[in-house]
N, C-alpha and C positions, 0 to 999 in steps of 0.2 A: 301570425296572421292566418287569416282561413281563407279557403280558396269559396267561390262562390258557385253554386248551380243553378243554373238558370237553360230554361224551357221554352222551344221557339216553336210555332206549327206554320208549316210549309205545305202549302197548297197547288197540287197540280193538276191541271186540265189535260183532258183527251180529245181526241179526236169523234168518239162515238156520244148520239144525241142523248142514247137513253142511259147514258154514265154519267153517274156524281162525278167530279174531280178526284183526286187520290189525294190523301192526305197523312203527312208524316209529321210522328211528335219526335223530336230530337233535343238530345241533352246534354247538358256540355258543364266539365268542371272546370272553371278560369285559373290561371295562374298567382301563387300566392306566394310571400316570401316564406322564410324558414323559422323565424324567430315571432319574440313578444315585439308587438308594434306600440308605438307612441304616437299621442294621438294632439295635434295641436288646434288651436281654434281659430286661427290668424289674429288674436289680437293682442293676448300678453302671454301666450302658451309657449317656454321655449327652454332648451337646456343650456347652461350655462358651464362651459369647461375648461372656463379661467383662460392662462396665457403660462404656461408648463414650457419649458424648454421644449418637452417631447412638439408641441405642437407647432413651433416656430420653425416651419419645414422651410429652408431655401436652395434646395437640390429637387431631387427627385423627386414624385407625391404621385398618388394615386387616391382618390377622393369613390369612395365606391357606395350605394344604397339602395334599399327600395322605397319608391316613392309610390303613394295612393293620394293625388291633390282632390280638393272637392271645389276651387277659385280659381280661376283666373281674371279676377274681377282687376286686381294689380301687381307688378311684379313682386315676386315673394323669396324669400332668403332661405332656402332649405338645411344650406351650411353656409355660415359667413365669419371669416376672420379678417380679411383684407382685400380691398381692389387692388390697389396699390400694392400689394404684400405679400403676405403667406398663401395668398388664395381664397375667390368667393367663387360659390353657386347661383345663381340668379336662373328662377324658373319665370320666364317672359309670360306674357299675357295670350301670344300666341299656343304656350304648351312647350312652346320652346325651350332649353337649357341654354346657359349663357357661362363661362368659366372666367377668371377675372385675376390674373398676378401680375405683382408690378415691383417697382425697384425704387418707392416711395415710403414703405411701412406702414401705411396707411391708408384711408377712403379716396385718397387723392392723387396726384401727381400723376405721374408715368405709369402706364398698365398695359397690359396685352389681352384679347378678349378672343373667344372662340367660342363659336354657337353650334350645338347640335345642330343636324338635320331630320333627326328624327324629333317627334312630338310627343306629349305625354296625352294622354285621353283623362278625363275627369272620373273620378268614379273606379279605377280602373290601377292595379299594381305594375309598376314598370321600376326595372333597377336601371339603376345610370350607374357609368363608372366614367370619371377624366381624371387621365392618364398626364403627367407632364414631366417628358422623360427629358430634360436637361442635359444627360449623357449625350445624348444623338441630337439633341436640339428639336424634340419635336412634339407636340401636344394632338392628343388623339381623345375624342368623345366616342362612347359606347354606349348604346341604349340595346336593352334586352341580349347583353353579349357579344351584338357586331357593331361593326367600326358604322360610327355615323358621322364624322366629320376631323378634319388631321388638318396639320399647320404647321409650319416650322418657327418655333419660338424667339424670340426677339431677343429676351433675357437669360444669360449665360446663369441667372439666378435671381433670386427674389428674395424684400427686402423683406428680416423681423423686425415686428413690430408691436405695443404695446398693449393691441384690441385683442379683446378675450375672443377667444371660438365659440361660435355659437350654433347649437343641432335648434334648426326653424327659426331664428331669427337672424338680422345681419343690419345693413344700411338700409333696405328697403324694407318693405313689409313685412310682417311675422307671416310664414307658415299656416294655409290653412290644408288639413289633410291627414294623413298618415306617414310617418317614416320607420320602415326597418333596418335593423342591422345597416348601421352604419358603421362605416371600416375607413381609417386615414391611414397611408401607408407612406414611408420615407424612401423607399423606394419606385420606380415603376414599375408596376405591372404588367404582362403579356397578355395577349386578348385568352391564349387560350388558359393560364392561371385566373382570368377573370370568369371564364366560363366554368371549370371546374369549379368553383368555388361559393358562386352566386346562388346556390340554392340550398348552401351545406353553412349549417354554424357553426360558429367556430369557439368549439367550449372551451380552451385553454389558449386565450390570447399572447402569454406571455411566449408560446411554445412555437409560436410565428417569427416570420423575418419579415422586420419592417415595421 
């Protein structure tokens, strides 16, 4: 991804009659993720990563990305393998994130839900990361590094089950937007391993824990 520059002019007024106002051009580079991004359309754009042991997580999980949405026209699935299950992302209507495991194996049954408090802007690169540390019993949302919302989890663990994992699609609408460097972890993560690392790629995957 690339970061974007963009140019605002700022206007100030004085006090004296026979003075123009002052006028400052200020410029500004946005934040961008680290990697190649994937670009989907919301309607049949979406990866497909089967149903792999590796991914039928029911401990620990740490769900981490950069997200660039351009809709919120409905909710959209940025990563979805199970409500009931392994774990979904659901990006609300509001900008909202929404986390979603449960001890059904599937779109159904018994689930536990936790909502960001922070929001994503349209247009604009935000990394999420949800955290659902089973060890301690407790599920924490991070948007742009810090803690935006924590919960103590219901479920001692979460059921596998037979829906493939899917990067932009899920139960709900496909994805419409950009996603980078997406990262699924069997462990959880620390806010501050999530900070160090959200801007740095990670060229030899296998040479990680988790």
């Amino acid at each position: 991804g690339e970061a974007g520059l963009s140019t605002a002019e700022i206007g100030i007024s004085n006090d004296d009659d026979d003075e123009n106002p002052y006028t400052f051009s200020i410029q500004g580079t946005g934040v961008a993720p680290p990697g190649n991004t994937l670009e989907f359309d919301g309607v049949d754009d979406y990866v497909d990563l089967g149903n792999p042991a590796a991914l039928q997580i029911t401990g620990d999980q740490t769900i981490e990305m950069w997200l660039r949405p351009t809709s919120f026209s409905d909710r959209k699935n940025p990563y979805g393998k199970a409500y009931g299950g392994e774990g979904t992302i659901t990006q609300e209507t509001s900008g909202a994130l929404t986390y979603y495991y449960g001890i059904s194996g599937g779109n159904s049954g018994s689930f536990q839900e936790l909502s960001s408090n922070g929001q994503l802007t349209l247009g604009v690169w935000t990394h999420i990361a949800i955290v659902r540390d089973l060890t301690n019993m407790q599920l924490y949302w991070y948007i742009n590094g810090e803690l935006s919302s924590q919960a103590s989890a219901n479920y001692a663990s979460a059921a596998a089950g037979s829906n493939s994992a899917t990067i932009g699609a899920g139960y709900v609408s496909n994805y419409a937007g950009m996603i980078d460097e997406f990262r699924i972890w069997n462990v959880a993560r620390s806010e501050s391993q999530i900070q160090e690392a959200m801007y740095n790629i990670i060229a030899d995957p296998n040479a990680e824990t988790g």
